[in-house]
C-alpha positions as CSV (number, residue, x, y, z in Angstrom):
1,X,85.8,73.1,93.5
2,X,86.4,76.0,91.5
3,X,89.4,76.7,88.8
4,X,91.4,79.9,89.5
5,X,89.6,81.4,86.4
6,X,86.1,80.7,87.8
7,X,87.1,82.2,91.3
8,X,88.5,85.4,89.5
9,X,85.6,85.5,87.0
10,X,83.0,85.1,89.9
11,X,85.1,87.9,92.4
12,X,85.3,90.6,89.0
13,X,81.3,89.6,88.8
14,X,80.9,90.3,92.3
15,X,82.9,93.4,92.8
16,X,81.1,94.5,89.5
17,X,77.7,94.5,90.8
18,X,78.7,96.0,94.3
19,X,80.0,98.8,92.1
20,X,77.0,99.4,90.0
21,X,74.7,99.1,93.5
22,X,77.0,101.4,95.0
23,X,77.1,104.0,92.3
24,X,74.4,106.0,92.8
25,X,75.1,106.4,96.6
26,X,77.2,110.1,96.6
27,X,80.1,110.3,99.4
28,X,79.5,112.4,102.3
29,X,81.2,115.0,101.0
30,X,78.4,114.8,98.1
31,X,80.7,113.2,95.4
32,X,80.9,110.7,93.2
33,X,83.1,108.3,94.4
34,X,84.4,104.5,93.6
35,X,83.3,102.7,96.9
36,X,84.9,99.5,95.2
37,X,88.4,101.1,95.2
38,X,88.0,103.6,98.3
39,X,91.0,106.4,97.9
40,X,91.9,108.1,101.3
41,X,94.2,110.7,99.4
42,X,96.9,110.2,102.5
43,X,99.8,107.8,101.2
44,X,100.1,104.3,104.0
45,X,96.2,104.9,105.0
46,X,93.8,102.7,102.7
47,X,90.2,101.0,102.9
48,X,90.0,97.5,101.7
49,X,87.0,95.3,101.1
50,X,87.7,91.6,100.8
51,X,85.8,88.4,100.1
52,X,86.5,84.8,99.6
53,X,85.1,81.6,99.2
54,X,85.1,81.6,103.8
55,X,84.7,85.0,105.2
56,X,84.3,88.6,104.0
57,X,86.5,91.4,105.6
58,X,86.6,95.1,105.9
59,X,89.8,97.0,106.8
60,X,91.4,100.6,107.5
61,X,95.2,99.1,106.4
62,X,97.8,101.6,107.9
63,X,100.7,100.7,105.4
64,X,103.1,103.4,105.7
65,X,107.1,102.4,105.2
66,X,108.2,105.4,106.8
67,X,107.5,103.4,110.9
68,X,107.3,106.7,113.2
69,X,104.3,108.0,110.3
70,X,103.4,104.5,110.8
71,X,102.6,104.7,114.2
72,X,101.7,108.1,114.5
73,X,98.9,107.5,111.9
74,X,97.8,104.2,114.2
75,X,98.0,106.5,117.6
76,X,95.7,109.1,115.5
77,X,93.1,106.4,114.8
78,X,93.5,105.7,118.6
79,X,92.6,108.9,119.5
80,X,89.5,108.8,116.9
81,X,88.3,105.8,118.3
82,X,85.0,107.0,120.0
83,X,84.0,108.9,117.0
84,X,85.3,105.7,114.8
85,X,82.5,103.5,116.6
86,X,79.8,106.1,117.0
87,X,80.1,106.5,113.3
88,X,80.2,102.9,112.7
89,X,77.3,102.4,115.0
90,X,80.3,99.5,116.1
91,X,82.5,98.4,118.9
92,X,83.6,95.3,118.0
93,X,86.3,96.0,115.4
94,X,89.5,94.2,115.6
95,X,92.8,96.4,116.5
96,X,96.1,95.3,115.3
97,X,98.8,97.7,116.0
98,X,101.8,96.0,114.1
99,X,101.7,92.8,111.7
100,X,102.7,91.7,108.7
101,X,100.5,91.2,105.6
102,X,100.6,88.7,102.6
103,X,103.7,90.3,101.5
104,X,105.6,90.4,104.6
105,X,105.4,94.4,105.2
106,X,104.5,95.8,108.4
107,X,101.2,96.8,108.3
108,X,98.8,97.6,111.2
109,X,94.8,97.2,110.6
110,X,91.2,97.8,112.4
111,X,88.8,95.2,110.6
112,X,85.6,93.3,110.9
113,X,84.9,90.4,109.4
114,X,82.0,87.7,108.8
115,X,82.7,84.1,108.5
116,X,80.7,81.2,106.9
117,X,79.9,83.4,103.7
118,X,81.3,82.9,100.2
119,X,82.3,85.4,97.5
120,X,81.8,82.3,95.0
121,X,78.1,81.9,95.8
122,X,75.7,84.2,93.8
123,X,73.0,83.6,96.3
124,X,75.5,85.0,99.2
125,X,75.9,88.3,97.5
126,X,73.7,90.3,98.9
127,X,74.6,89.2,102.7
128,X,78.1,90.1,101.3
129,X,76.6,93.4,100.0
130,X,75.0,93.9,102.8
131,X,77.8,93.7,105.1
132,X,79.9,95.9,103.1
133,X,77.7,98.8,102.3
134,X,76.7,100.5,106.1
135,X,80.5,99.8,106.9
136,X,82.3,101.7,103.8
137,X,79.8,104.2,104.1
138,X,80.5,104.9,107.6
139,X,84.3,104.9,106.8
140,X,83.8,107.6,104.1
141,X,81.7,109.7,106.7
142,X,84.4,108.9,109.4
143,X,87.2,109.8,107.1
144,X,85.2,113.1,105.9
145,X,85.8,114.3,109.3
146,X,89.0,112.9,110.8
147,X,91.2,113.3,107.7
148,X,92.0,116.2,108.2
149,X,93.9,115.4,111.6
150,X,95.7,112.8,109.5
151,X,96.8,115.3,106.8
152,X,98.4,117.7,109.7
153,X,100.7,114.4,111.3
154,X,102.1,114.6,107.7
């Protein structure tokens, strides 16, 4: 059992070595980029990475208060769905269309997630790493292309 200062030391040690893997590796645009803290640039659209001491999770987190930009960003990941998995080399995401997250908003997601690993042990790291990297890179090369149908629903 871990005090809440070892879990968030060992998480900031984590997320500091997936950054410094990570770094080198350009976006497909060709530029630098923080894979750790992925910026869309379209406000209510965000990737999130996320492990614990159970599972580790990968999300597109559709956030937006504003609900009919809400859904009409959810309907345009809809419509991107084929090239989503191509990219991905995936089908097996997990669509949520409208839920609540931690802090009660509405939220709606597409996420994977493994189970049975832990953030907390050193020797799972690079399984963690390893499930991360291929999925946020895919994202990035997604996003590259499909933003820009995004940016016009704004």
């Amino acid at each position: 059992m871990y005090s809440k200062q070892e879990v968030s030391k060992l998480k900031q040690a984590f997320w500091t070595t997936f950054g410094k893997y990570m770094k080198p590796i350009l976006s497909a645009d060709g530029e630098i980029i923080s894979w750790s803290n992925y910026k869309t640039g379209i406000p209510g659209i965000s990737f999130k990475m996320d492990a614990d001491n159970q599972t580790a999770s990968i999300a597109i987190v559709i956030s937006h208060t504003d609900i009919t930009l809400h859904r009409e960003f959810y309907n345009q990941f809809l419509l991107h769905k084929t090239m989503l998995q191509a990219t991905l080399d995936e089908d097996d995401w997990h669509w949520q269309k409208e839920t609540t997250d931690e802090y009660g908003r509405l939220v709606s997601t597409i996420s994977k997630q493994v189970d049975n690993i832990s953030v907390l042990r050193q020797e799972d790291w690079p399984t963690v790493i390893s499930f991360f990297k291929p999925r946020i890179i895919a994202l990035d090369e997604f996003w590259s292309m499909a933003k820009y149908a995004f940016e016009a629903v704004m």
